[in-house]
N, C-alpha and C positions, 0 to 999 in steps of 0.2 A: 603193780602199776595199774592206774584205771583203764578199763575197755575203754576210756572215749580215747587216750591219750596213747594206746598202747599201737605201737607201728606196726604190730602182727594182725590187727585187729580186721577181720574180713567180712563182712556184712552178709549174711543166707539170708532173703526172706522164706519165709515157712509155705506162702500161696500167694497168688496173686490179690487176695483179697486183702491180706497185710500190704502189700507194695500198693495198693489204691488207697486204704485206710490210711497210711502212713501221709501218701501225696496230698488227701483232700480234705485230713483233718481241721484243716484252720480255717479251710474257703469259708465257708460257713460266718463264721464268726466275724473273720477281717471284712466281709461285706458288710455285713451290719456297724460293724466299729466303721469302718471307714465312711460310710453312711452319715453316720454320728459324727463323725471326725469335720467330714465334710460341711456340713450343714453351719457348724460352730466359724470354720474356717471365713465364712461367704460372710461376713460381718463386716462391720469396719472397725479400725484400728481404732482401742480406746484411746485419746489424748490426756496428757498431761492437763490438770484444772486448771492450772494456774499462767501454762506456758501455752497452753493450746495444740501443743506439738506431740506426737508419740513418743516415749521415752523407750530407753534402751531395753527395759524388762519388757514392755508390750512388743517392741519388734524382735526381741529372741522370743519369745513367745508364741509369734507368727512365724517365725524361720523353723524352731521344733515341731508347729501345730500342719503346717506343711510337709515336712519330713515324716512324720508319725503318718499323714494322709496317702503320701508315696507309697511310705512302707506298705502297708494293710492293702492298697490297690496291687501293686506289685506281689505281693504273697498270693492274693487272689488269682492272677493271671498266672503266674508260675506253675501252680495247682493243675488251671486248666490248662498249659501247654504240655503238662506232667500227664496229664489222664487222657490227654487224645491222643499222645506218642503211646502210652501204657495200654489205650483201647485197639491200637492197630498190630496188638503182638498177641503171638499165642502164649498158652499160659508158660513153657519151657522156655519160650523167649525172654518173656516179662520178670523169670525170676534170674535169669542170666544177665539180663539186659541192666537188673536190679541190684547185681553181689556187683559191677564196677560202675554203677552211678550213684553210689549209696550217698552223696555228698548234694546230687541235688533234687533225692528223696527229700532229703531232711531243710533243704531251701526252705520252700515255703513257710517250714514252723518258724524258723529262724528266723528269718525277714517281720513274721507276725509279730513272735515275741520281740522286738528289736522295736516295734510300731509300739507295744503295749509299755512297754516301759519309758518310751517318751511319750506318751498318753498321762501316762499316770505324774510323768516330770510336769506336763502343761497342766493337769488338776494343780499340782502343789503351788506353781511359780504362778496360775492364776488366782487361786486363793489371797496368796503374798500379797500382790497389786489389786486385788479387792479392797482389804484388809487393812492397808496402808494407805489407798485413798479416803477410808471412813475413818481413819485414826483410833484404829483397834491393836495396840499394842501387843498386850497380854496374849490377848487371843491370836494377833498373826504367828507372835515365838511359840505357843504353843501347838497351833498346827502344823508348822514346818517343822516343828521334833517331831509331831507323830506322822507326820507324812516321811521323813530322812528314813525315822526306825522303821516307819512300815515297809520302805523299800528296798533300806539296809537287808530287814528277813531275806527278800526275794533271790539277793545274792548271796545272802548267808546258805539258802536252800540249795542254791544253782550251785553254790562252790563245793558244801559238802554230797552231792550226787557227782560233784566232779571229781573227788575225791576218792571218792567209794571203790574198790573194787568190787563190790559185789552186786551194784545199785545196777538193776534191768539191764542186766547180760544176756544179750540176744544168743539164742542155739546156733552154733553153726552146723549146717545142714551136711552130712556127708562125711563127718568127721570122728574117728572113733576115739 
């Protein structure tokens, strides 16, 4: 059975320095994407040429490019609510405090990757609606294959470490 899925499954950090690394791996990164995210958001809705109106791909397209924005903000703030609770313990606390919250250590990645993969949906579905308002056939069905398989990988990867029993099996500290 995999460690992710296994009900025995107990979480030791090794130092406080992995329970911070763990909590503030993404802040980083989701600030800048959400940044990006953002900026793209503040636009206005492209119209349909012909009708004048938004069509249904442009407005799921703002409803994902929104959510994708949340997300990355929200992983951001998690992080830091995670490092100022993590900054006011001592280090036997933090790794205590850490073996029964080990669920919202791993929040923030979570929430990130969750932003990153409807990131990557709003690249694909805005290509689409580029594509198809310049009457680029060819080239839209060919991007949306390699955009499906490129993202297929990502779950192909996700599913076989889900898999895995042996894929970064964490030490359990204390245990012989």
């Amino acid at each position: 059975m995999s460690i992710m899925r296994s009900a025995s499954f107990e979480y030791a950090p090794h130092s406080i320095a992995s329970v911070k690394l763990l909590v503030s791996q993404t802040a980083p990164l989701a600030a800048f994407c959400a940044g990006g995210l953002f900026i793209k958001l503040d636009r206005t809705m492209p119209l349909d040429r012909t009708t004048g109106v938004a069509t249904p791909l442009s407005k799921s397209i703002t409803v994902i490019h929104t959510c994708a924005v949340h997300l990355m903000i929200c992983s951001m703030m998690t992080s830091a609510m995670l490092m100022f609770c993590i900054g006011r313990l001592s280090e036997a606390e933090v790794l205590r405090w850490a073996k029964h919250h080990w669920f919202l250590i791993r929040f923030p990645a979570m929430k990130f990757v969750g932003a990153v993969v409807l990131y990557l949906v709003i690249v694909l579905l805005s290509a689409y609606r580029t594509m198809l308002d310049e009457g680029m056939d060819a080239e839209r069905i060919f991007c949306l294959i390699f955009g499906i398989a490129s993202m297929s990988s990502l779950f192909m990867v996700a599913f076989l470490l889900y898999r895995d029993d042996n894929a970064a099996a964490p030490a359990v500290v204390g245990k012989a």
